[in-house]
BAFI-3210 file (N, C-alpha, C; in Angstrom, 3 decimals, decimal comma, padded with zeros to 6 digits):
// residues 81
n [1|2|3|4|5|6|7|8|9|10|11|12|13|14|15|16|17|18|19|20|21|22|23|24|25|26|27|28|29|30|31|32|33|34|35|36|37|38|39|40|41|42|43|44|45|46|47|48|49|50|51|52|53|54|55|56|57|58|59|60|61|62|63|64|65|66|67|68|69|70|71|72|73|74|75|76|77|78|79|80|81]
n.u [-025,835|-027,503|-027,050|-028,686|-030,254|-031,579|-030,169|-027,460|-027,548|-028,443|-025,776|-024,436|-025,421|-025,032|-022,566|-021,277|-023,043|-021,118|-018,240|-018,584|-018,292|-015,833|-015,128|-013,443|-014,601|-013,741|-013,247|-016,361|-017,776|-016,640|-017,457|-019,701|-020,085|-021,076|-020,240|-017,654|-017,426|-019,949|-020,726|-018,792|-020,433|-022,872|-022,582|-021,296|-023,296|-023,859|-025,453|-028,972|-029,294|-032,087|-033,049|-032,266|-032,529|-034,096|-032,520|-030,173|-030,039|-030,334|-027,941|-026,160|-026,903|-026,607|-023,474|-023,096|-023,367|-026,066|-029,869|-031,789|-034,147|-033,321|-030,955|-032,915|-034,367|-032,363|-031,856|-033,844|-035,488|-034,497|-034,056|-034,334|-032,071]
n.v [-055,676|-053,027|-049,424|-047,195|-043,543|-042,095|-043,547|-042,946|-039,852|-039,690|-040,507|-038,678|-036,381|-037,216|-037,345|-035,092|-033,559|-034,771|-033,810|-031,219|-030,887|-031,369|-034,267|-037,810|-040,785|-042,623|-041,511|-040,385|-042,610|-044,209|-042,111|-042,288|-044,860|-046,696|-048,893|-048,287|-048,694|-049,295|-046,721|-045,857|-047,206|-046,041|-043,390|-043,722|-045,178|-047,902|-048,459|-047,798|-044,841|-044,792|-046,913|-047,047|-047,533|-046,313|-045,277|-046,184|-044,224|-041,457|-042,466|-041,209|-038,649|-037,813|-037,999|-036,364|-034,100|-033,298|-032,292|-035,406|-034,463|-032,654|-034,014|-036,143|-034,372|-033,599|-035,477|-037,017|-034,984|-033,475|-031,275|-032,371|-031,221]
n.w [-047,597|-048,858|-048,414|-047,994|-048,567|-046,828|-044,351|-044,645|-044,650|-042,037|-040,556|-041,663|-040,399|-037,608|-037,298|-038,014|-035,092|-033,575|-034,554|-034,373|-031,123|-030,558|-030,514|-031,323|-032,641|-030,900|-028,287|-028,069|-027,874|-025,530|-024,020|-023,828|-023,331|-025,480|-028,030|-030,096|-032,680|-033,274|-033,374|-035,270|-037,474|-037,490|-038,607|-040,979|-042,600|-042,471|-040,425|-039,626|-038,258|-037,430|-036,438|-033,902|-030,494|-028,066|-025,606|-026,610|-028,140|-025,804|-024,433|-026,562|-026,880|-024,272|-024,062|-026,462|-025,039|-025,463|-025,412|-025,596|-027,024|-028,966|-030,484|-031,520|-033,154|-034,685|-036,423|-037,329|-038,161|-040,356|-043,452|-046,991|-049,285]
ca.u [-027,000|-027,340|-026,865|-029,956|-030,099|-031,425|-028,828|-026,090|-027,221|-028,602|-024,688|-023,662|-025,852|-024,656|-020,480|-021,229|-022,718|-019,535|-017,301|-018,630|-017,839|-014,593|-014,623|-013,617|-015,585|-013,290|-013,801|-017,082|-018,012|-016,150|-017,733|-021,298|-020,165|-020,856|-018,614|-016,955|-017,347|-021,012|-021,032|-018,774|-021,584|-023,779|-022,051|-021,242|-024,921|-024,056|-026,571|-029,789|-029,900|-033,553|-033,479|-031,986|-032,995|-034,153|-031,220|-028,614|-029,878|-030,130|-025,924|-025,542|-026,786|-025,772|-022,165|-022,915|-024,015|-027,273|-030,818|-032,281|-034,967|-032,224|-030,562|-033,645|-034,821|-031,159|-032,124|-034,809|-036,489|-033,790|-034,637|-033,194|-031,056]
ca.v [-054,832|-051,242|-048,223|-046,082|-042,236|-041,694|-043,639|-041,730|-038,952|-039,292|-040,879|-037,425|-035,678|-037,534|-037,268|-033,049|-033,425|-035,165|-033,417|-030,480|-031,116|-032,075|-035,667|-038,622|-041,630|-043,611|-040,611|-040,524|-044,153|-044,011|-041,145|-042,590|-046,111|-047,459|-049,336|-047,004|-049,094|-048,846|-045,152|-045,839|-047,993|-045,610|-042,475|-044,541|-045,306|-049,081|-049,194|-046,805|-044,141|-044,510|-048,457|-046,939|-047,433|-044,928|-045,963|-045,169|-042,062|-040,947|-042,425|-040,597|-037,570|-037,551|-037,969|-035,004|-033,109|-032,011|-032,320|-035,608|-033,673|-031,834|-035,170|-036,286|-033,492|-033,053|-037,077|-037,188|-033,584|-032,698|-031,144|-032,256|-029,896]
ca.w [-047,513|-049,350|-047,602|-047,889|-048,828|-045,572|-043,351|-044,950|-044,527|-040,630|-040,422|-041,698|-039,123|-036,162|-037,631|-037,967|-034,371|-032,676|-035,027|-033,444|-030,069|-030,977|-030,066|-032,079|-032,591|-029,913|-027,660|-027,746|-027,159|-023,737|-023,094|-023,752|-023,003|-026,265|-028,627|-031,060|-033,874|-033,562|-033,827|-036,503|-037,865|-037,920|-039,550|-042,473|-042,732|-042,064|-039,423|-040,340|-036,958|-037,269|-035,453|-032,661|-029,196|-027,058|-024,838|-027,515|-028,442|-024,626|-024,309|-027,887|-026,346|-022,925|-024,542|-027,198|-023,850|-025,986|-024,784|-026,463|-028,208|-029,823|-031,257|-031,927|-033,923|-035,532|-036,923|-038,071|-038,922|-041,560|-044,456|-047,769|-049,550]
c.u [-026,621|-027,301|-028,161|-028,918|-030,209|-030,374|-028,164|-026,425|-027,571|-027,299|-024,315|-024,003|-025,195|-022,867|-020,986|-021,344|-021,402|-018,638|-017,239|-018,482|-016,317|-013,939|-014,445|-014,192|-015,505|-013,625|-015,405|-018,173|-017,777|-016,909|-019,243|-021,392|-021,153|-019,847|-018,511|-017,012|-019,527|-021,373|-020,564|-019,822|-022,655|-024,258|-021,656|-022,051|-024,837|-024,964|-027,441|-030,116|-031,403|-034,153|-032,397|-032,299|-033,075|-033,308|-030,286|-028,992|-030,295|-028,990|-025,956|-025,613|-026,289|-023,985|-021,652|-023,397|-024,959|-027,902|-031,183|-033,053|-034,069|-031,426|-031,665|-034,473|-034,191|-031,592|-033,191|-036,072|-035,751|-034,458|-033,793|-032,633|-032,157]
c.v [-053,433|-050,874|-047,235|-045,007|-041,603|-041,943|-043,074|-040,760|-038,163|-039,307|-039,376|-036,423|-035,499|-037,009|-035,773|-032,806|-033,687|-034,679|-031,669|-030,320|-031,034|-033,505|-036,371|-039,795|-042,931|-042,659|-040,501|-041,646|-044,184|-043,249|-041,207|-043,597|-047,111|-047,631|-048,208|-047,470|-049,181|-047,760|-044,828|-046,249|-047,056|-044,104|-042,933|-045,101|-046,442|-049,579|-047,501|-046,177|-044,600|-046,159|-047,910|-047,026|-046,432|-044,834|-045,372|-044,039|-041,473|-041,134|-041,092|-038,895|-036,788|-037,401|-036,824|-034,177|-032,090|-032,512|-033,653|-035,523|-033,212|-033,165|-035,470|-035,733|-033,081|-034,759|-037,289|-036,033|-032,983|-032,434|-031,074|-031,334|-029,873]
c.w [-048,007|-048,408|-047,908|-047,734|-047,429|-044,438|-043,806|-044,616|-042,736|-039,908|-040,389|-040,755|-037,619|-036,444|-036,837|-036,318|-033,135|-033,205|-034,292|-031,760|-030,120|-030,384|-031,364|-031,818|-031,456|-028,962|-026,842|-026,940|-025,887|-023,160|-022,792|-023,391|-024,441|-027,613|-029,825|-032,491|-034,688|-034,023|-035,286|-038,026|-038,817|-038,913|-040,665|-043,013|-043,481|-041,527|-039,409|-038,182|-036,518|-036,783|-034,284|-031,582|-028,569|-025,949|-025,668|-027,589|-027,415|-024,634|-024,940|-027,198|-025,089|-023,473|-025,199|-026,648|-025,036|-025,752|-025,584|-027,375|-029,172|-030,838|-032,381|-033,410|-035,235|-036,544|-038,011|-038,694|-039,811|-042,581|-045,920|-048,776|-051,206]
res [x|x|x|x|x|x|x|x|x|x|x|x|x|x|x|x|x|x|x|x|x|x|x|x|x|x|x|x|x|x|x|x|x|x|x|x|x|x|x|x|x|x|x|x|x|x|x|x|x|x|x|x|x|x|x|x|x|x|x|x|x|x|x|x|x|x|x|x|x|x|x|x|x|x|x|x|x|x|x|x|x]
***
């Protein structure tokens, strides 16, 4: 399966936010309780952010201690360059 313009670049969204934190992608998983290869998944815009569950992206955020609006917003209201 392609990679879409968009998954890559919601992938690159979510990396920037956990890169900011300073967690890594095993890190974070633990720390949200999901698998690490998912997250990997989804920063390599393997798996398109935007079929996420409202479940993951509550973990995702509870993990990147930011509000889920704020995820949310960081996801899918970008604006492209």
């Amino acid at each position: 399966m392609a990679k879409s313009e968009e998954a890559v670049l919601r992938g690159k969204i979510l990396k920037q936010l956990r890169e900011d934190t300073g967690l890594t992608q095993k890190e974070l998983g633990k720390r949200c309780g999901i698998n690490y290869r998912l997250i990997q998944s989804y920063e390599q815009g393997g798996k398109d952010p935007k079929n996420m569950t409202i479940g993951t992206l509550f973990l995702l955020a509870r993990g990147l201690n930011i509000p889920i609006n704020t995820l949310v917003e960081k996801l899918f209201d970008y604006q492209e360059p």
